[in-house]
C-alpha positions in Angstrom: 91.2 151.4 136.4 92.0 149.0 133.7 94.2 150.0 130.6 92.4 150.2 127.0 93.3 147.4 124.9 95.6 148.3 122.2 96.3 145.9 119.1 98.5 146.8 116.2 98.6 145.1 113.2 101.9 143.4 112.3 102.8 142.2 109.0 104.4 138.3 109.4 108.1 137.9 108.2 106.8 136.1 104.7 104.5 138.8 103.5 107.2 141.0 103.9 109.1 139.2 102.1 106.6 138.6 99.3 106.3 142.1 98.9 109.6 142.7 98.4 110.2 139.9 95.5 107.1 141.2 93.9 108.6 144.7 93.5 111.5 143.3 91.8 109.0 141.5 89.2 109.8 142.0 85.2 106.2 143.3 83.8 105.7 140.2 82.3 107.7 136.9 81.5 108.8 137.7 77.7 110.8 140.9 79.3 113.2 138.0 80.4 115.8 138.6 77.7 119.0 137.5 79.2 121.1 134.6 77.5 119.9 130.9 77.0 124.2 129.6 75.9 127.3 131.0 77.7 129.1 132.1 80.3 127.7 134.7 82.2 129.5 136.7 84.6 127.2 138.3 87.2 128.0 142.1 89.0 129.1 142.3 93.0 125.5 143.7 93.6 124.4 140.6 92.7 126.6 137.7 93.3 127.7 139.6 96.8 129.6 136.4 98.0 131.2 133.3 96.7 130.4 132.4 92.9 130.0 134.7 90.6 130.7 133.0 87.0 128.0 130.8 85.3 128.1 128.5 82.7 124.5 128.6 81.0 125.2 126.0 79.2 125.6 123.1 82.2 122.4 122.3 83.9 123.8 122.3 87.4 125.6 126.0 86.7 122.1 127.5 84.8 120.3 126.6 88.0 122.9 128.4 90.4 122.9 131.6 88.4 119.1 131.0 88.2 118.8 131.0 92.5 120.9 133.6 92.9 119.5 136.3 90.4 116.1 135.3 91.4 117.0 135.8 95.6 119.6 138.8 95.3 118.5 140.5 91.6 116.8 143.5 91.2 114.4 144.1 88.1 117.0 145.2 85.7 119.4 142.2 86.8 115.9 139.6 86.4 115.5 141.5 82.9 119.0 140.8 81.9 120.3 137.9 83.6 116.8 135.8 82.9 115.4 133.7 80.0 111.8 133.7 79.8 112.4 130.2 78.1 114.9 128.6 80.5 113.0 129.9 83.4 110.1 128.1 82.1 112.0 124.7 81.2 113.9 124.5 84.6 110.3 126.4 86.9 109.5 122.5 87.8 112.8 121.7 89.8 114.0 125.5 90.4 110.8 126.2 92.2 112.1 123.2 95.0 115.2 125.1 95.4 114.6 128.6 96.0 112.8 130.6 98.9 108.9 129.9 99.6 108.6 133.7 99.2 110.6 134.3 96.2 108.7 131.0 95.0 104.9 132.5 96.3 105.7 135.9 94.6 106.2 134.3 91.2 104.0 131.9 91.0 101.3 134.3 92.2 102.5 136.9 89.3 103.0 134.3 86.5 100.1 131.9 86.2 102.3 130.3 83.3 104.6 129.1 86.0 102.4 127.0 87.7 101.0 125.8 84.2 104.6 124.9 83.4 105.1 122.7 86.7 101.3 120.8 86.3 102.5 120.3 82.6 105.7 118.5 83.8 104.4 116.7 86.8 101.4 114.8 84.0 
């Protein structure tokens, strides 16, 4: 007697993923209040390992603190630790650097992202 077939329905690694960053997700983009000049010191939670000091200020440091509070934040840290207008102005190259699911999630959430990388690649 042969056994029934059985198939189960397993989400792949990257929608997972997805999901996750998307719960994280400010409401919308103007929520992004955190500092555009400074230094910005971000919590353990955070910045778990290796850097934690930022200077917003130098390109190079703004798009550190921005790869690590987009990967590791949670809402509250996004809210505070963010700029809707940096974000924006940096979204072209930061959007190279960072996950493809942290990248998908946003993009997908935020049209305006997308519109701010066609803008800078015309």
């Amino acid at each position: 007697m042969a056994e029934p077939s059985v198939s189960f329905s397993v989400p792949n690694a990257f929608d997972m993923l997805c999901a996750q960053y998307t719960k994280r997700l400010p409401a919308r983009l103007e929520d992004l209040t955190g500092p555009a000049h400074g230094t910005l010191d971000l919590p353990p939670h955070v910045a778990w390992s290796g850097r934690r000091s930022y200077a917003l200020d130098q390109p190079r440091s703004r798009m550190g603190l921005y790869r690590t509070v987009l990967a590791e934040g949670r809402r509250q840290d996004l809210i505070d630790f963010l700029n809707r207008d940096l974000l924006l102005a940096q979204w072209p190259v930061l959007r190279t650097l960072i996950s493809r699911s942290v990248r998908h999630a946003w993009e997908a959430a935020f049209p305006e992202l997308t519109a701010a990388r066609a803008t800078t690649a015309a």
